[in-house]
C-alpha positions as CSV (number, residue, x, y, z in Angstrom):
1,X,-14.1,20.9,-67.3
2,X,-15.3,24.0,-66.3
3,X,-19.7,25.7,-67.1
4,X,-19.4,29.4,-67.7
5,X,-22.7,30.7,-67.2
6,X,-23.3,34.2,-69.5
7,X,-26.1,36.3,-69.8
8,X,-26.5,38.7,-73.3
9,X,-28.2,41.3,-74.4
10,X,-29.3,42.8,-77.8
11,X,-31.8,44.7,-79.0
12,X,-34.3,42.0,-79.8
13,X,-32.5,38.7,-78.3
14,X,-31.3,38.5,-74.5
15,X,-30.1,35.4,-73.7
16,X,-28.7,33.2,-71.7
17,X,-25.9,30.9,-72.6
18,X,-23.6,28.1,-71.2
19,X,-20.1,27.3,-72.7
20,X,-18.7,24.0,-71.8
21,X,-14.4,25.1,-71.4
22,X,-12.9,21.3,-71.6
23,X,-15.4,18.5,-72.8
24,X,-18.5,18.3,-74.9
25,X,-22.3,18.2,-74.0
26,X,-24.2,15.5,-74.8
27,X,-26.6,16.7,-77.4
28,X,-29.0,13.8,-79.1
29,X,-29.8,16.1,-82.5
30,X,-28.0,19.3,-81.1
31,X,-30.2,20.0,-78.4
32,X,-29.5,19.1,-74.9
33,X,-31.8,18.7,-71.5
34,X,-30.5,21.2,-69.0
35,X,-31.7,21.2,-65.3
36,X,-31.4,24.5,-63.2
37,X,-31.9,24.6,-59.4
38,X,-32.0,27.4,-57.4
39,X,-31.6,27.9,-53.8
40,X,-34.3,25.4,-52.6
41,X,-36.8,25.9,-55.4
42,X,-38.1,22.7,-57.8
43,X,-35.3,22.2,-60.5
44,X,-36.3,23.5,-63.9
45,X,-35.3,21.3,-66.8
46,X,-35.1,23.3,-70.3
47,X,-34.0,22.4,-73.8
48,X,-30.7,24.3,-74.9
49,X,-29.1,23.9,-78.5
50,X,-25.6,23.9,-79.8
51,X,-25.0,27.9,-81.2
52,X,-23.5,26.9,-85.1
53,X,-21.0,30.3,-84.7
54,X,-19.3,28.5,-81.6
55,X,-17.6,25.2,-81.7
56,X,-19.8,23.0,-80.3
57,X,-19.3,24.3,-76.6
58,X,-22.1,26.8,-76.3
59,X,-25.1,26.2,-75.6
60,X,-28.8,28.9,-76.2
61,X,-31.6,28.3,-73.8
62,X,-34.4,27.6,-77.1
63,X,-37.6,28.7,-75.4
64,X,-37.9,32.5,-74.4
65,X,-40.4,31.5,-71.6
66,X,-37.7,29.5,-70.0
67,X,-35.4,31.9,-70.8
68,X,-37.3,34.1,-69.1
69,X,-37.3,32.3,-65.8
70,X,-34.3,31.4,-65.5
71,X,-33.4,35.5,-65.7
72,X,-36.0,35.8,-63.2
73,X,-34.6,33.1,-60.8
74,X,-30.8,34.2,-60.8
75,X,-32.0,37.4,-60.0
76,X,-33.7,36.7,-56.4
77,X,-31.3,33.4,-55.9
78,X,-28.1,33.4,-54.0
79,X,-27.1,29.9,-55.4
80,X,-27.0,28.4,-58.8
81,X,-26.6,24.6,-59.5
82,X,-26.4,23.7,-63.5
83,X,-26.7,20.0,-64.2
84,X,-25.5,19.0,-67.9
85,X,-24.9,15.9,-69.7
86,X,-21.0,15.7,-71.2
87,X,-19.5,12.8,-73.3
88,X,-17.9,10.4,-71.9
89,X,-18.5,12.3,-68.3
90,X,-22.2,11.4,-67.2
91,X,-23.8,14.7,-65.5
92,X,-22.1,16.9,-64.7
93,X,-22.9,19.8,-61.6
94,X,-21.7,23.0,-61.8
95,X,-22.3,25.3,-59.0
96,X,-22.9,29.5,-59.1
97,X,-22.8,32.1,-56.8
98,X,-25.7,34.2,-58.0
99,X,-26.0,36.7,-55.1
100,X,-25.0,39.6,-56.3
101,X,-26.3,39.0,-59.8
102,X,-29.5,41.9,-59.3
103,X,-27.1,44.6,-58.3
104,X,-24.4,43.8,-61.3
105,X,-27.4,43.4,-63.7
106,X,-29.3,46.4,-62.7
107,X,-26.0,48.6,-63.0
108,X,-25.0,47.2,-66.1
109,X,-28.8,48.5,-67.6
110,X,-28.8,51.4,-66.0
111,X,-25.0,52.4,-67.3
112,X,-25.6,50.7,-70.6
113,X,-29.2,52.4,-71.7
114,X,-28.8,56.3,-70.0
């Protein structure tokens, strides 16, 4: 099973997403405890819910604050470790090499709102 990380923008909703490829998250009621770490910093356990366009493998980070965090942590971290709870799995870590996530995001805003 494989945790794709994705971060979206539109014009009044950036978010960021995680789609489960092989396997299903363990969602009591659709939404599903999340914990983020980065580099050495406390991890950060937010509430995700199950997107109804998707099949059941995508997940939306609910709260913009923590949304908001998150964005703000990948952007000065070098690593990523995502901790999520799959069916018949237990927890689940998947790791991220966030290090050069500033300079792709910057670009992509700069080349995306000129």
């Amino acid at each position: 099973s494989n945790l794709v990380f994705l971060y979206t923008q539109a014009p009044n909703d950036n978010s960021v997403l995680l789609s489960v490829t092989r396997g299903l998250a363990e969602c009591p009621e659709t939404d599903c405890e999340v914990t983020f770490k980065f580099d050495e910093e406390k991890p950060i356990k937010v509430k995700m819910f199950v997107l109804d366009d998707f099949d059941g493998h995508s997940f939306k980070i609910r709260n913009a604050k923590d949304r908001d965090t998150i964005v703000e942590l990948v952007k000065k971290s070098k690593q990523l470790k995502v901790d999520i709870p799959l069916m018949n799995n237990g927890v689940k870590t998947a790791q991220f090499d966030v290090s050069n996530f500033n300079y792709v995001f910057e670009r992509f805003l700069k080349e995306n709102n000129s």
